[in-house]
C-alpha positions as CSV (number, residue, x, y, z in Angstrom):
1,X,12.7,-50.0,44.6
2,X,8.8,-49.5,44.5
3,X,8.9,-45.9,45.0
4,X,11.8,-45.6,42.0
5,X,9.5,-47.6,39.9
6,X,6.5,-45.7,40.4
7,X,8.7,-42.1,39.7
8,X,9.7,-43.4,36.4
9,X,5.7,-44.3,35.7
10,X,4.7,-40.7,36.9
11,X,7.2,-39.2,34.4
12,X,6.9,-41.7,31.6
13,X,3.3,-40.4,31.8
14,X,4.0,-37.1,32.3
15,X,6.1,-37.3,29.1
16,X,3.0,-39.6,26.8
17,X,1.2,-36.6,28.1
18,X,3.2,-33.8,26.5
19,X,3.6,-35.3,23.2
20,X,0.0,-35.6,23.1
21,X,-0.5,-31.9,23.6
22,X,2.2,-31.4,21.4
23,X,1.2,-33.3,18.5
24,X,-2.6,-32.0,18.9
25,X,-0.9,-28.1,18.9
26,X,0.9,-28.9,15.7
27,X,-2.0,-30.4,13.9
28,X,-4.5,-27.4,14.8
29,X,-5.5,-24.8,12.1
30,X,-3.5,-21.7,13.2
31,X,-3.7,-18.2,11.3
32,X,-0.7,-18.0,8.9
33,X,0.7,-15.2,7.9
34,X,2.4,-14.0,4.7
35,X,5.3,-11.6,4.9
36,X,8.2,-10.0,4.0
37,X,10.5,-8.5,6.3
38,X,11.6,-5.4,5.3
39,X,8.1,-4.4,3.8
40,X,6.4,-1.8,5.9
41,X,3.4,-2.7,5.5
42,X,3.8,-6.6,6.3
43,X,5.3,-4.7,9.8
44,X,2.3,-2.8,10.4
45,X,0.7,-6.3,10.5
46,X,3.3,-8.0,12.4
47,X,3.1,-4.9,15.1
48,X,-0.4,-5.3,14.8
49,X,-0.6,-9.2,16.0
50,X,2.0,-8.8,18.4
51,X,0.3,-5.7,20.1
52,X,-3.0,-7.9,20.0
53,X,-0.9,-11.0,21.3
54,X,-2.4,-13.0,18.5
55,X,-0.2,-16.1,17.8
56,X,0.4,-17.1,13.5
57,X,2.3,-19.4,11.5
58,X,4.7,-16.8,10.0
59,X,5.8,-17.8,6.3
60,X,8.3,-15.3,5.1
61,X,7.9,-14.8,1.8
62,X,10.8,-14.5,-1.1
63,X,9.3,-12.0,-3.2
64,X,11.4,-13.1,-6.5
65,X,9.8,-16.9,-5.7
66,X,6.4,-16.4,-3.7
67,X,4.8,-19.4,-2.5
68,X,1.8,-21.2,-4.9
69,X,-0.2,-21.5,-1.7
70,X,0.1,-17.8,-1.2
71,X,-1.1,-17.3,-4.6
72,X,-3.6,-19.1,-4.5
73,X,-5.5,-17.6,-2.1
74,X,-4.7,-13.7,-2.8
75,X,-3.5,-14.0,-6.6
76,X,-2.5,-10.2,-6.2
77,X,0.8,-11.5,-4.8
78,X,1.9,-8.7,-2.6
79,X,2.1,-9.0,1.3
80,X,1.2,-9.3,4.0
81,X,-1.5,-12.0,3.4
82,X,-3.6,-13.4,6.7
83,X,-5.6,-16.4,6.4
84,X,-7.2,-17.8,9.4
85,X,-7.8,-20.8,10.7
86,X,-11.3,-20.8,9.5
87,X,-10.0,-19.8,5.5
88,X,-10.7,-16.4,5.7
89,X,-8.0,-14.0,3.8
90,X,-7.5,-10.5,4.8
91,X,-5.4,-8.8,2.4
92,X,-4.4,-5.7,3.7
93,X,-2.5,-4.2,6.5
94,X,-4.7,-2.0,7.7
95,X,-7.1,-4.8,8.1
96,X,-5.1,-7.5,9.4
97,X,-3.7,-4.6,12.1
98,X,-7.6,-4.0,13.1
99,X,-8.4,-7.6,12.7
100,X,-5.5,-8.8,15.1
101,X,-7.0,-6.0,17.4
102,X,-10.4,-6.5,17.6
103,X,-9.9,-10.1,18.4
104,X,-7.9,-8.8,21.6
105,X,-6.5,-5.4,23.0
106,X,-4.9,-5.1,25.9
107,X,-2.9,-2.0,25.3
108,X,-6.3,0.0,24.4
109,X,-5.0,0.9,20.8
110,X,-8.4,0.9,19.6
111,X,-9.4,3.5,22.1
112,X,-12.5,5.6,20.3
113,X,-11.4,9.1,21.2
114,X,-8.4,8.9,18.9
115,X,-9.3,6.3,16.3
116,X,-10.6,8.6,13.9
117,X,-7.4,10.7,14.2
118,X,-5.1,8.4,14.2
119,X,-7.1,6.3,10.8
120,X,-6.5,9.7,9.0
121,X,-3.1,10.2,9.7
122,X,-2.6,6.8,8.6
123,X,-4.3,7.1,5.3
124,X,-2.9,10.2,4.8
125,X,0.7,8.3,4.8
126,X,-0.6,5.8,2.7
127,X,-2.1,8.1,0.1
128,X,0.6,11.1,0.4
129,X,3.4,10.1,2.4
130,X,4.3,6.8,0.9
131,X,4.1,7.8,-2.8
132,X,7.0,10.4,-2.1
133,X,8.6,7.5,0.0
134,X,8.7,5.1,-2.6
135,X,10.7,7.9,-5.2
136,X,13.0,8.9,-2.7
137,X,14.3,5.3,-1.8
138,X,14.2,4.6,-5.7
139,X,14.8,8.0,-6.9
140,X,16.8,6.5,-10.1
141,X,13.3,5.0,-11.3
142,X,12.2,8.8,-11.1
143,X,14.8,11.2,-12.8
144,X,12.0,13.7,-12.6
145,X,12.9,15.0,-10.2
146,X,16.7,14.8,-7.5
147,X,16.1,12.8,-4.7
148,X,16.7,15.6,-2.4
149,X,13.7,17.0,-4.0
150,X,12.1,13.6,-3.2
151,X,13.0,13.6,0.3
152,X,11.3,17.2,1.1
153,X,8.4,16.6,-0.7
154,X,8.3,13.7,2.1
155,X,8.8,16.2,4.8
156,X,6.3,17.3,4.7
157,X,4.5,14.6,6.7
158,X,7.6,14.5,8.8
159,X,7.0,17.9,10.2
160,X,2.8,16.8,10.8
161,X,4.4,13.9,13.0
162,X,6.9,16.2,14.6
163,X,4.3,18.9,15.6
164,X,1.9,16.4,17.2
165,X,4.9,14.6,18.8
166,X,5.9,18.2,20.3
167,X,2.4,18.0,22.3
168,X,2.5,13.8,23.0
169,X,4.9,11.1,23.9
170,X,3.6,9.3,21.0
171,X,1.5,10.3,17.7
172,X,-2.1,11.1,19.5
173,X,-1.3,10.9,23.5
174,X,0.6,9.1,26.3
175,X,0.2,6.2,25.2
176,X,0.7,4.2,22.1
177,X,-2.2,4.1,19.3
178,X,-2.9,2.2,15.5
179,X,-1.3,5.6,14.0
180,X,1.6,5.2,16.1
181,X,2.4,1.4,14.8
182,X,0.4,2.0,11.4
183,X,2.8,4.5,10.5
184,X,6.0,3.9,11.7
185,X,7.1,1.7,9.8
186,X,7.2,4.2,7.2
187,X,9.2,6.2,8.7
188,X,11.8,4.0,9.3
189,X,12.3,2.8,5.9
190,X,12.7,7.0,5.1
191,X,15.2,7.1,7.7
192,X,17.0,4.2,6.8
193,X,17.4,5.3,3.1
194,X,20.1,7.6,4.3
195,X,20.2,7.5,7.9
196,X,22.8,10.1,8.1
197,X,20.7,12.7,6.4
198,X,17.8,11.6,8.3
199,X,19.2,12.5,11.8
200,X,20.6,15.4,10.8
201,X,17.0,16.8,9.9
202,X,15.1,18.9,12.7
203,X,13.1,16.8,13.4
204,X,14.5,15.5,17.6
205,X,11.0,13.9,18.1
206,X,10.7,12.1,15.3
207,X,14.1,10.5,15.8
208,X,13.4,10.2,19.3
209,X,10.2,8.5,18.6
């Protein structure tokens, strides 16, 4: 019938339609994104986009065989690695994390009372933290020193989170800020070096956080 006829026109159209808008989707510059899955500091760029909302091509990366395009464009070969649409490379974590949140913010992570705070803290685990980190994960790289001994001299950031996680639900308040997502991370790949010996630490807020 007529009616039957003009249905299949209306979603014969409707279909042309979509693969118009798909095919103009797929052949738009998008940001892509360079990372590695276990790296903590290609998550504090992931959490970063995904707390902005910011939509990437994600190319995880094989760090034994990294990509010649990613090479090419930050020839220092570590991730994570943003380029955006327009060519512009941001390098580094911290940056991509700001970046992804200046571009949008609804969760008000960027909020100017704690920023200050919470860009310290999260220096002071790049610079401190994650150098003790690193030799208690690979403590057989470091015979210096036992990797118990490691682990304490780690701590001691620990017990800086615990005390302002004591006072707050998360790092710097009620609600969740860059320290919180800049830093975790971190902490997980501490915990998850012997998660056993992590939970049995004093530490309740931490591991509840």
């Amino acid at each position: 019938t007529i009616s039957v006829c003009l249905s299949l026109l209306v979603l014969i159209d409707m279909l042309f339609s979509f693969i118009q808008l798909w095919k103009i989707i797929m052949t738009s510059p998008r940001h892509r994104l360079y990372s590695f899955r276990r790296c903590p500091y290609a998550m504090r760029a992931r959490l970063g986009l995904l707390f902005a909302e910011q939509s990437v091509a994600l190319r995880e990366v094989t760090l034994k065989n990294k990509p010649e395009q990613m090479l090419a464009i930050s020839p220092k070969g570590t991730v994570p690695v943003l380029q955006l649409a327009d060519g512009t490379v941001i390098e580094e974590s911290d940056e991509i994390m700001m970046w992804a949140l200046a571009q949008n913010d609804p969760h008000g992570l960027l909020d100017k009372n704690t920023l200050p705070q919470a860009s310290a803290l999260i220096a002071q685990n790049d610079n401190e933290f994650k150098y003790w980190l690193d030799r208690y994960k690979y403590a057989d790289r470091y015979p210096e020193m036992t990797q118990s001994e490691y682990r304490q001299r780690g701590e001691v950031f620990l017990q800086v989170l615990e005390t302002l996680l004591t006072k707050n639900v998360y790092l710097l308040g009620d609600s969740v800020t860059t320290a919180d997502i800049g830093i975790m991370p971190f902490v997980r790949q501490f915990a998850h070096v012997d998660r056993e010996v992590f939970y049995g630490l004093p530490y309740p807020k931490l591991q509840q956080w």
